[in-house]
N, C-alpha and C positions, 0 to 999 in steps of 0.2 A: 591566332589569338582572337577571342571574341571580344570585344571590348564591351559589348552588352552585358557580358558578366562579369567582367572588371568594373561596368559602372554598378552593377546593382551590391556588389561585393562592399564599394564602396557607398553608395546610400544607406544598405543595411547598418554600416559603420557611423554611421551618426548618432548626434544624438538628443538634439532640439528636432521633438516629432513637430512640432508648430511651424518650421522653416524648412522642414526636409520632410516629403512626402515619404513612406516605407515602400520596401520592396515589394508588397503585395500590390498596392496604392500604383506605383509605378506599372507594374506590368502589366495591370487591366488598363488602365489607361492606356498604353501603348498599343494592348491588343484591341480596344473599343477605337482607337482611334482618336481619342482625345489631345495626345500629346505625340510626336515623332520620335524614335528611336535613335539614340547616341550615334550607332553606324547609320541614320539618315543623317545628321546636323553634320556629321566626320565626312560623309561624303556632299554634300550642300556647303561648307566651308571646311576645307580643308588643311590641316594646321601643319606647316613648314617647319618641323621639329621632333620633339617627342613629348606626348603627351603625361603628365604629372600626376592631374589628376581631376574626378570628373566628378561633378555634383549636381544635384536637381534642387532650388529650392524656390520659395516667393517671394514675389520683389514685386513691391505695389501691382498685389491681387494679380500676377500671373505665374504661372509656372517658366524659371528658368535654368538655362544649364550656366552653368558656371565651368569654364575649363581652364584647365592651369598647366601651362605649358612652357618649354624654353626652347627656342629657337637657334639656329646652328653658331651663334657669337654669344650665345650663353646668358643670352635678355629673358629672362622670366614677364607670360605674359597670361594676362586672365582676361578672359574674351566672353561675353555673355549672349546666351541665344533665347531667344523666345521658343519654348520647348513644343509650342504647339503649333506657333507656325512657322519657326524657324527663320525667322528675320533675324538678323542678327543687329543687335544692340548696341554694344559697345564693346572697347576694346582698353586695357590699361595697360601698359609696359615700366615693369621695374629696371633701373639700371642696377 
């Protein structure tokens, strides 16, 4: 499974252009190097479950991922990365 076209599958899928960069926007930046690729942050933090679902948007003036995931006890959780240079930001878990 390429999850790189899982993620663009789903940016394509948006639909506030202002908080969700498009799939062209995405992929030059990925290839220029602006921003890391879904399978770099997946492999830089690795998520303990199955992934839900994956988004690019802006959150005070930076490009970030948003990923939405649930864990093996069934905790839905949304983890935020800095898309460019992959720090990772935060983490929220729903019960």
């Amino acid at each position: 499974m390429n999850i790189l076209l899982i993620f663009l599958a789903l940016v394509a899928g948006t639909t506030n252009a202002e908080q969700h960069p498009n799939q062209t926007q995405v992929r030059e930046w990925v290839a220029a190097g602006d921003m890391l690729s879904l399978d770099v942050i997946l492999q830089r933090h690795p998520i303990n479950g199955e992934l839900l679902d994956a988004e690019i948007e802006w959150e005070d003036e930076r490009l970030v991922y948003e990923l939405k995931w649930l864990d093996s006890a069934g905790l839905r959780h949304e983890t935020y990365i800095d898309a460019k240079s992959g720090d990772w930001i935060e983490e929220e878990i729903d019960d």
